[in-house]
N, C-alpha and C positions, 0 to 999 in steps of 0.2 A: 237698694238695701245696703247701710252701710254697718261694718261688723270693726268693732275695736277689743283692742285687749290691753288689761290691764297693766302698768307699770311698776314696782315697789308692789302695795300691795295688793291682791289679788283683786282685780275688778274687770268684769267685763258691760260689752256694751252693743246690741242691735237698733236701729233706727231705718226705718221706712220713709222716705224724702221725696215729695213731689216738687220739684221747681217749677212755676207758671210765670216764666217774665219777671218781674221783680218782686214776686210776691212766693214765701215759702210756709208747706204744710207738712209736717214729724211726728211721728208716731214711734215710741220706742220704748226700749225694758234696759235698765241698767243692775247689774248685778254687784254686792260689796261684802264686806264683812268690816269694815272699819268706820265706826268704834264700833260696831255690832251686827251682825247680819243681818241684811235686808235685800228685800225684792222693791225695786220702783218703775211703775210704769208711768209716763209723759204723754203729755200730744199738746202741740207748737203750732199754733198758726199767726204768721203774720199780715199785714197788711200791703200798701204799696212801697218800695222803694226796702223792704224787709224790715221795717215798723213792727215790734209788736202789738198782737192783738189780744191773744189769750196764750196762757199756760195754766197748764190742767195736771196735775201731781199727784200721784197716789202712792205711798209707801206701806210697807207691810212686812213686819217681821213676828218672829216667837212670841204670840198674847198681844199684838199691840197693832195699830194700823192710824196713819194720817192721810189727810189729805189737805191741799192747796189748789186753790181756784184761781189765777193772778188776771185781772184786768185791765187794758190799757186803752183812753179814750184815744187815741194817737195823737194828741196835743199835749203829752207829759204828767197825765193826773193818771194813778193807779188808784185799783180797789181788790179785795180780795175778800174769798170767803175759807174758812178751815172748818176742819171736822175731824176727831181724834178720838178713838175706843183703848182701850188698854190704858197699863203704866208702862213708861220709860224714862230713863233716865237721861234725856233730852230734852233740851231749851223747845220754848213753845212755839209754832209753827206760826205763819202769820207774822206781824207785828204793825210798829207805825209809819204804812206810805205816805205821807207826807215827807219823808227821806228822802225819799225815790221820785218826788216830784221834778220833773223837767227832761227823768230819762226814757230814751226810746225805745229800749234792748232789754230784755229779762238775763239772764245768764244763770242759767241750772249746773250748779256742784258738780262738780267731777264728771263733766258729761264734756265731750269734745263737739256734739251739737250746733251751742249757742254762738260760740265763737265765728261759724259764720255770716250772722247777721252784719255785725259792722265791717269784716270783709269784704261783704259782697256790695254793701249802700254805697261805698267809697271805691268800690274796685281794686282793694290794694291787692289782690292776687293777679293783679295783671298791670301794675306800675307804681312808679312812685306817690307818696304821700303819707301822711300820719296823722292822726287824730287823737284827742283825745274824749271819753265818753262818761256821761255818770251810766251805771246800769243798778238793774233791780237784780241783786245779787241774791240767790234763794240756796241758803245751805244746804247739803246732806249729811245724814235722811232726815234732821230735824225741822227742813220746812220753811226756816223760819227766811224774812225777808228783809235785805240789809243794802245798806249806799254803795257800791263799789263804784272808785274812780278807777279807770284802766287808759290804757293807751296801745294804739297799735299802729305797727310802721312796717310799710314795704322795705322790704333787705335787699330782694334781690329776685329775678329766675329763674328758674331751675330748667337744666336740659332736658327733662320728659315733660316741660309743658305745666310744671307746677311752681310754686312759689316758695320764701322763706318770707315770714311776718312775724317781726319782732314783736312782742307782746309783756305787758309791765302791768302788775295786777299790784298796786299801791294798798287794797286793802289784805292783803295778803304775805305781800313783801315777795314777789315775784316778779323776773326780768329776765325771759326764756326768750326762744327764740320757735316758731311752731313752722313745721312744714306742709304744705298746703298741696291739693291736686288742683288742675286746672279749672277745675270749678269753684275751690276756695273751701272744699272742707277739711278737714284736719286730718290729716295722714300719720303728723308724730307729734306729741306735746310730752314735751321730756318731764321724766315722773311719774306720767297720768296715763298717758294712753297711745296705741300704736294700730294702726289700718292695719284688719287680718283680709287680704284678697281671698275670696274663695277658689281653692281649684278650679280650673274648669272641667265639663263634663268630657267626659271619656268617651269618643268616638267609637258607635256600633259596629262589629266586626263586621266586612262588605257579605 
């Protein structure tokens, strides 16, 4: 179970992570208020080599509730299905994949999640290299799904066994640097979000 907190402003973020070899399953609840409060719950399965396969969205704030279905043949053709109750004053969920044709990675809004798919395909938490990706970039909380070109590059590693992976988010205008654990999820992404360790449990008196 990984637990983040928010950076600027208020967001937090639980996820449930099964890793099988090269292939990842997520389940988790992102909490925001910007531009409006909302509750969103995800669940992420990939395929082999951490290809995705489906992303499944559900958002829900004050009168209003969306949802996103994202699917990927794993040869680069998306499809999707939405579904939307209430008014909000939010761009429409969904949109034209045909955009997003040729990429292999989803990437979910302000979630520290997605970012380790093309971490882990490439290894860059454990050496050199740099790539760059189209991704199916799915804003929040409106849903909607967009071309994002990114780039990610091994920096360096870190003495507890984790990484620094430069990161350049071209549809956004972003050129941070995220710090990673030795498995390659995201520990810090300046702005957005920071790994809360849980205490550990407190030893019964002998």
């Amino acid at each position: 179970m990984l637990l983040w907190t928010g950076l600027g402003t208020w967001r937090a973020e639980v996820s449930e992570v099964d890793l099988d070899g090269h292939r990842l399953a997520a389940s988790g609840t992102q909490l925001g208020v910007d531009p409006l409060p909302y509750r969103l719950d995800y669940s992420l399965r990939t395929g082999a080599r951490f290809v995705t396969e489906r992303l499944e969205v559900t958002v829900l704030g004050q009168g209003w509730r969306r949802y996103l279905g994202l699917r990927h043949d794993g040869s680069g053709a998306w499809t999707c299905t939405v579904d939307q109750d209430g008014e909000v004053d939010l761009p429409a969920p969904g949109g034209d994949l045909t955009s997003v044709t040729g990429a292999l990675d989803c990437d979910l809004g302000r979630s520290p999640i997605t970012n380790v798919l093309p971490v882990r395909r490439h290894d860059l938490h454990r050496g050199p290299g740099g790539f760059d990706f189209l991704m199916a970039w799915v804003s929040v909380p409106d849903l909607a799904v967009h071309p994002a070109n990114q780039r990610y590059e091994h920096v360096r590693l870190n003495p507890d066994g984790g990484a620094a992976v430069r990161y350049v988010g071209a549809h956004r205008g972003v050129d941070l640097e995220l710090t990673l654990d030795a498995q390659g999820f995201v520990l810090h992404y300046p702005d957005l979000a920071e790994r809360v360790h849980p205490a550990p449990p407190h030893a019964e008196p002998a």
